[in-house]
N, C-alpha and C positions, 0 to 999 in steps of 0.2 A: 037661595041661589040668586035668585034676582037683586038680592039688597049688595050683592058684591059688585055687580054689574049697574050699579048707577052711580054715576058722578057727580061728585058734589061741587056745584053751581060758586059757593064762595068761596075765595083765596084763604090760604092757610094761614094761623095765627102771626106768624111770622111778617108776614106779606103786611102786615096791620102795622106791624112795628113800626118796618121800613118805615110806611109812611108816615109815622107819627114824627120818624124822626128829621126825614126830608122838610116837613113841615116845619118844625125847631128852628133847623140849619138854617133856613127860608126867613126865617121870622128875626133871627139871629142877624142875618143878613143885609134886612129891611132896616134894621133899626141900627145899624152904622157898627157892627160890630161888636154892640152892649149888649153882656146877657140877657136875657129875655124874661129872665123873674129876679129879684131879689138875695136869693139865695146865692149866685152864680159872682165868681170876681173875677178881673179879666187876668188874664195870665202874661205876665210880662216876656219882652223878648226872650231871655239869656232861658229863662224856666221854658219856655218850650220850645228850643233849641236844646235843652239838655234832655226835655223829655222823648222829643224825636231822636236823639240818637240814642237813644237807651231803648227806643224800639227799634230802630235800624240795627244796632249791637243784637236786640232778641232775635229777629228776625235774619240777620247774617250769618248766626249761631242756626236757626233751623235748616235756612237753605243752604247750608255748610252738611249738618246731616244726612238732609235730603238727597246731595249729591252725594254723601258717601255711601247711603244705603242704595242710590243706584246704582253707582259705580261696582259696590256689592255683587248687585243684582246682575250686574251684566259680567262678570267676570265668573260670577253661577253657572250664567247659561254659556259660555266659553268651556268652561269645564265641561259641561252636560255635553253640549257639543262635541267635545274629544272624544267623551265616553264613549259618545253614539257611535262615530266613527270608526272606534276598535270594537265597539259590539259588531256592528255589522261587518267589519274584518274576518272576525271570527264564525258570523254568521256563515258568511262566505265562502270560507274555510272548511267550513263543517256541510256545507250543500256540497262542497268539493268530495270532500268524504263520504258521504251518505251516496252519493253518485258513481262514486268508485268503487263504492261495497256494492252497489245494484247490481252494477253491472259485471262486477267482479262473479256474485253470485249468479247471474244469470247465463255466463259462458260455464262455470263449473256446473251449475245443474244442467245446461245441454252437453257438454264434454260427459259426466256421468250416464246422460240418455244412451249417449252414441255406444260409449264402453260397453253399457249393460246391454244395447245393441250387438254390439259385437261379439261377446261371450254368448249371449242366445246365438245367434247366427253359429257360432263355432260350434257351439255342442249339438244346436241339429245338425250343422252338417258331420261334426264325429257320428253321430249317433245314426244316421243314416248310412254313413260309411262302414258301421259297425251291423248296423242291419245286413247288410249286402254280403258282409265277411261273413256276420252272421247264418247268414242264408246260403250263402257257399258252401258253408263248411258244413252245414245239416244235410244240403243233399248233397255233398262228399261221403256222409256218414251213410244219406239213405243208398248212394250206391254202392257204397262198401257193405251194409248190412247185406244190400242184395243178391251185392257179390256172395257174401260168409254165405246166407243161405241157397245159395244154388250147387256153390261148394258143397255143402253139406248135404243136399237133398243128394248130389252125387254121390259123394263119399257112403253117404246110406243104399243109395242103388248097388251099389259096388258090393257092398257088404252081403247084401240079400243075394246077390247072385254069384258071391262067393260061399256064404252058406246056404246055398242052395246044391 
């Protein structure tokens, strides 16, 4: 764990190059423009006039890509962008609905409270109204029995002191 966490004190291979090569350039420089070993011949006008623009042509060609693969890129996220903006249309749309069911459901389950409210409410009070009638018409009956038997007890008195 620790050997990740130390930093290394010398520049990377690279960084050596450079400088080997600034050194070159430098030395190339000093000495009036003549290669700097043996090996090396100078390079006439027309020849590197034709070799720079054969790297200007390369490089016209890349940042010619470059810009189409951004151009790309940004007509990518143009699109994404539309997209987003009918997703979330719809999004919208659908909180719109899902809001309208809520509440939609929410008065029909209290409308159903009430109803089923009200059908209780009705049948106690039939059923109490029904008791009452109830209850009337029992002692209707007990004063009519009482009636029948007093009738009778008579009708039997009668009797005994007819046959008597």
């Amino acid at each position: 764990m620790g050997s990740n966490n130390v930093i290394n004190p010398s520049p990377p291979n690279w960084y050596a190059n450079v400088e080997q090569e600034i050194e070159e350039l430098e030395s190339v420089v000093k000495s009036g423009g003549q290669p700097h070993n043996e090996y090396m011949e100078t390079v006439s006008r027309p020849e590197l006039d034709a070799k720079l623009e054969t790297i200007e042509a390369k490089m016209d060609g890349r940042v010619a890509r470059i810009e189409s693969s951004v151009q790309r890129i940004v007509d990518m996220a143009a699109e994404i962008k539309g997209e987003n903006r009918d997703i979330r249309k719809s999004i919208s749309s659908l909180k719109t609905t899902a809001v309208v069911v809520a509440i939609s459901s929410v008065i029909a389950i209290v409308f159903g409270v009430v109803a089923f409210n009200a059908t209780l409410l009705n049948n106690m009070i039939a059923s109490h109204g029904s008791g009452k009638e109830v209850g009337a018409a029992l002692e209707q009956a007990r004063s009519q029995a009482a009636s029948t038997q007093q009738l009778l007890e008579q009708i039997r008195q009668e009797r005994q002191q007819a046959g008597n």
